[in-house]
C-alpha positions in Angstrom: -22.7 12.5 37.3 -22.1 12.5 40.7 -18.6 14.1 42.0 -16.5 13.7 44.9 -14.3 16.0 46.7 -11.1 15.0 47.4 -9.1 18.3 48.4 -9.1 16.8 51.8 -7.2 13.7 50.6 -3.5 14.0 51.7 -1.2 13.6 48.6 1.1 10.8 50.2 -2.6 8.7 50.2 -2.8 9.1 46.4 0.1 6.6 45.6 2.6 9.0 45.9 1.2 11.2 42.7 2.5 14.2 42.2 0.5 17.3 41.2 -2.7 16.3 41.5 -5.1 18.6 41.2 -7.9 18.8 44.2 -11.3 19.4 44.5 -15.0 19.0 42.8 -14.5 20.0 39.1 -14.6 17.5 36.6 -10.7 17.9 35.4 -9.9 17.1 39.6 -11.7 14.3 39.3 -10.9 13.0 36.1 -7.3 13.0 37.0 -8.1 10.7 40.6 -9.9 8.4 38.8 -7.1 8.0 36.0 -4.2 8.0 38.2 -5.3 7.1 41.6 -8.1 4.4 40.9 -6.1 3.4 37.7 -9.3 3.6 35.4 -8.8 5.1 32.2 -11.8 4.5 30.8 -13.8 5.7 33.6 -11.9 9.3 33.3 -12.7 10.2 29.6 -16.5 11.2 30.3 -14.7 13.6 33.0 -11.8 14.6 30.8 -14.9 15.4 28.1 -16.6 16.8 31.3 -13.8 19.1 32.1 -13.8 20.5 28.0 -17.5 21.0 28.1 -16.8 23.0 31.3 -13.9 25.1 30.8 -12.2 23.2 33.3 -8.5 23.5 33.0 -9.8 22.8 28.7 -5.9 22.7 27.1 -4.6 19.9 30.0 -7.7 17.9 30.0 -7.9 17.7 26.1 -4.1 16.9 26.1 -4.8 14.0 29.0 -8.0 13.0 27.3 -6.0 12.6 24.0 -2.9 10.3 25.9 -5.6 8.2 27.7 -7.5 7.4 24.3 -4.6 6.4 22.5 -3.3 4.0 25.6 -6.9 2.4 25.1 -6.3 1.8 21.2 -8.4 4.9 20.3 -6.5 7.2 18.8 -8.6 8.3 15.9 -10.9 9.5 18.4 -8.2 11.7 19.8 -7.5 12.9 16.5 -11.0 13.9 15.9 -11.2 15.3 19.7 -7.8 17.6 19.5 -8.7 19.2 16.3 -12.6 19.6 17.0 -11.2 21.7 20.5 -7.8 23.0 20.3 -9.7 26.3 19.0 -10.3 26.5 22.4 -7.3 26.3 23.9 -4.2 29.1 24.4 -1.9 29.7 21.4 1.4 29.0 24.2 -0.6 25.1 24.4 -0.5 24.3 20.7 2.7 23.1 20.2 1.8 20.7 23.2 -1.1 19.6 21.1 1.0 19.2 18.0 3.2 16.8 19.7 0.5 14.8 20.6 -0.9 14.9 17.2 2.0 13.8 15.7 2.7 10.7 18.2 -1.9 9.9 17.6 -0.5 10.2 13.2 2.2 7.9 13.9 0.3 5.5 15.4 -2.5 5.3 12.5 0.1 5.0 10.1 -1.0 8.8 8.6 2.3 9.6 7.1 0.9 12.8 5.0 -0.3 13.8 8.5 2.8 13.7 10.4 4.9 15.5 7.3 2.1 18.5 7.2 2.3 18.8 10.9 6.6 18.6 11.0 6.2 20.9 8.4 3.9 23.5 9.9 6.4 23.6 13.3 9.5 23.8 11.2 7.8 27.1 9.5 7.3 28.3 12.9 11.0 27.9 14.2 11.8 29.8 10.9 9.5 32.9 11.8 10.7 32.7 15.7 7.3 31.6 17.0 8.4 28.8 19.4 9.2 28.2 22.8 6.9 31.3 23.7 9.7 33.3 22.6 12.5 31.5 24.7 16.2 30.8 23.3 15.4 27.5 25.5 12.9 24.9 26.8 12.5 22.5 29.7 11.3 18.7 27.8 11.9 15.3 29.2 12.7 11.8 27.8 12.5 8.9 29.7 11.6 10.5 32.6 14.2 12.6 32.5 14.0 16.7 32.0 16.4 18.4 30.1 16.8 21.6 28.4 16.8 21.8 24.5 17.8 24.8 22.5 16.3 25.8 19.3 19.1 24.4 17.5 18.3 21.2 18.6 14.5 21.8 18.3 15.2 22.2 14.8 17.3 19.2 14.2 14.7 16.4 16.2 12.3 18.1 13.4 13.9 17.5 10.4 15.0 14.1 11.7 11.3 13.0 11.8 10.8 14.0 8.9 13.0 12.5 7.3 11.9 9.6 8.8 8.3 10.1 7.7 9.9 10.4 4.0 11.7 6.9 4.6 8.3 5.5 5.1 6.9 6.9 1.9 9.9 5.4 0.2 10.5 9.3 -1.0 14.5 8.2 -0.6 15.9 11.6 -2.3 13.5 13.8 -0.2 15.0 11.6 2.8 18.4 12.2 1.8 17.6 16.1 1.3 16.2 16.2 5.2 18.5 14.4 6.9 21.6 16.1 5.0 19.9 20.0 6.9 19.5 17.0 10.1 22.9 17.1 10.8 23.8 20.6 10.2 21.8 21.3 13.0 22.5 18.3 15.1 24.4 15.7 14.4 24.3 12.3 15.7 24.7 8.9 15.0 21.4 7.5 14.2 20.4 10.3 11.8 23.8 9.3 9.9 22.7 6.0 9.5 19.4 7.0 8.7 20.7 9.1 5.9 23.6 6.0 4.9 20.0 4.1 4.2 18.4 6.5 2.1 21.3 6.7 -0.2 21.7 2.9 -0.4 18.5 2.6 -1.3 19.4 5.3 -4.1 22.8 2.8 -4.5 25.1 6.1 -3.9 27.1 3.7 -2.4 30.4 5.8 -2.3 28.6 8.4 -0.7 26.8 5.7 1.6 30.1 4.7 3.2 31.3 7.8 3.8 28.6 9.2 5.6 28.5 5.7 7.6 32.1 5.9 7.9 32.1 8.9 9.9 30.1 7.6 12.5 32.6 6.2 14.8 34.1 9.8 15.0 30.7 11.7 15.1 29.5 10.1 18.1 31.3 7.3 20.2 28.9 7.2 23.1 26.7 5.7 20.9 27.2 1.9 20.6 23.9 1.1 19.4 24.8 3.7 15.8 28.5 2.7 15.7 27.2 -0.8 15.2 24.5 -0.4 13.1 26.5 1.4 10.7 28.9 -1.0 11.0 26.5 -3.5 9.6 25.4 -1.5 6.8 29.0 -1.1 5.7 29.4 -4.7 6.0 26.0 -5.2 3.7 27.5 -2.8 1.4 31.1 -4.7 1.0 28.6 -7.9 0.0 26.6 -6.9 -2.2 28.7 -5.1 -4.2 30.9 -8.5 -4.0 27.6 -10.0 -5.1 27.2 -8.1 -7.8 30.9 -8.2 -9.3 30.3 -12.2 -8.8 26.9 -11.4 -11.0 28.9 -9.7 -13.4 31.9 -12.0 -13.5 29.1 -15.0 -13.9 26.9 -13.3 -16.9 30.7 -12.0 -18.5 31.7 -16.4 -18.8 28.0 -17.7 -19.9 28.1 -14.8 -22.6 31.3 -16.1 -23.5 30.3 -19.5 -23.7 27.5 -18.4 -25.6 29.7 -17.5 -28.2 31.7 -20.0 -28.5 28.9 -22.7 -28.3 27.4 -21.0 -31.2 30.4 -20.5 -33.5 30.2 -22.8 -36.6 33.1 -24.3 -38.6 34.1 -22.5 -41.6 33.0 -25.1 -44.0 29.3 -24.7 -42.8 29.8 -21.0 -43.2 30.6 -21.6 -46.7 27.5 -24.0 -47.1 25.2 -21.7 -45.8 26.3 -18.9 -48.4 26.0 -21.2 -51.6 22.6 -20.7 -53.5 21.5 -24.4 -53.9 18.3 -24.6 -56.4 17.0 -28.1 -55.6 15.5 -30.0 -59.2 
């Protein structure tokens, strides 16, 4: 594989990419060719390059593992991050975990995602995260922010409550979400939380957890609302259901009635007639 240097390349040549790294090793190169020449493809045999190499190992598995899944291959990033994160530092495996979960969640690997959830909410409990930081830097959108532990904690139990939503596990759901917003509330995981108890038809305890919404968290339009429709889907069908029950209460009445016999046929039916 032949390589080319490009430490000589001046960075505002590379379409304005930020950070990226120079020279002749394979991770270098990798990176040009997937964000300069715009060819994923092309940079996986140098991402696998870089591994094989103990190039820069925990950044080019993690890019390796992003590329894949934008090319529709994310069981082979599974396969890839847990065949080589052995090799990588114990401060780049929660990195490697997020990836894992987003590569689970795209299969559809539900069990997956909860073990994984699981395994970094034991962490947070035993004070083995953020490399022993009250705080770290993440970013959303683009955006960087800083997120406390707190927070950390409540993102974690969100998703998995989400994860149980899609195993139609409703009560375990309701049991994850409930810790959710001890830790951080918000206005989707309320709604999220209003669903799993529908579906369990608390319905009194459905519309006062949806109820509080508009109070929890204002700013968001997109919760207020949808809450907003779930309280109006609540108010129907439990009007469709006293209209089921009104409905079965008259044709069981007309049942009755339709069915009644005059006394004089009572008194037939109780004679013994021998026939000659």
């Amino acid at each position: 594989m032949r390589l080319t240097d490009y430490s000589s390349v001046r960075e505002d040549n590379l379409g304005m990419v930020h950070n990226l790294p120079v020279g002749y090793k394979a991770y270098a190169q990798a990176k040009h060719v997937q964000l300069v020449e715009k060819n994923p493809e092309a940079a996986i045999p140098l991402f696998w390059a870089a591994i094989n190499a103990g190039d820069h190992v925990e950044s080019a598995l993690k890019d390796m593992a992003i590329v894949m899944k934008q090319l529709g291959r994310p069981l082979e990033a599974i396969e890839a991050i847990k065949s080589f994160r052995h090799r990588c530092s114990i401060q780049a495996q929660e990195s490697l975990d997020n990836v894992l979960l987003d590569l689970y969640k795209k299969c559809g690997r539900v069990e997956e995602q909860i073990a994984v959830l699981k395994q970094k909410l034991r962490l947070i409990q035993h004070g083995l995260v953020f490399n022993g930081n009250p705080t770290k830097t993440a970013r959303s959108h683009g955006k960087k922010f800083q997120l406390c532990i707190r927070q950390e904690t409540g993102r974690l139990l969100s998703n998995l409550g989400w994860a149980y939503m899609q195993q139609l596990n409703y009560p375990a759901a309701e049991l994850v979400y409930r810790k959710s917003l001890h830790f951080d509330a918000d206005g989707n995981k309320a709604c999220n939380l209003g669903v799993c108890l529908i579906k369990q038809r608390k319905m009194e305890e459905a519309v006062a957890v949806l109820a509080s919404i508009n109070s929890m968290d204002k700013k968001d339009a997109t919760s207020v609302d949808r809450a907003k429709q779930l309280l109006k889907e609540i108010k129907e069908s439990e009007d469709e259901l006293r209209m089921v029950e009104w409905g079965a209460e008259i044709d069981y009445n007309i049942a009755r009635k339709r069915h009644r016999r005059l006394p004089v046929f009572e008194e037939i039916t109780t004679l013994n007639v021998v026939s000659d």
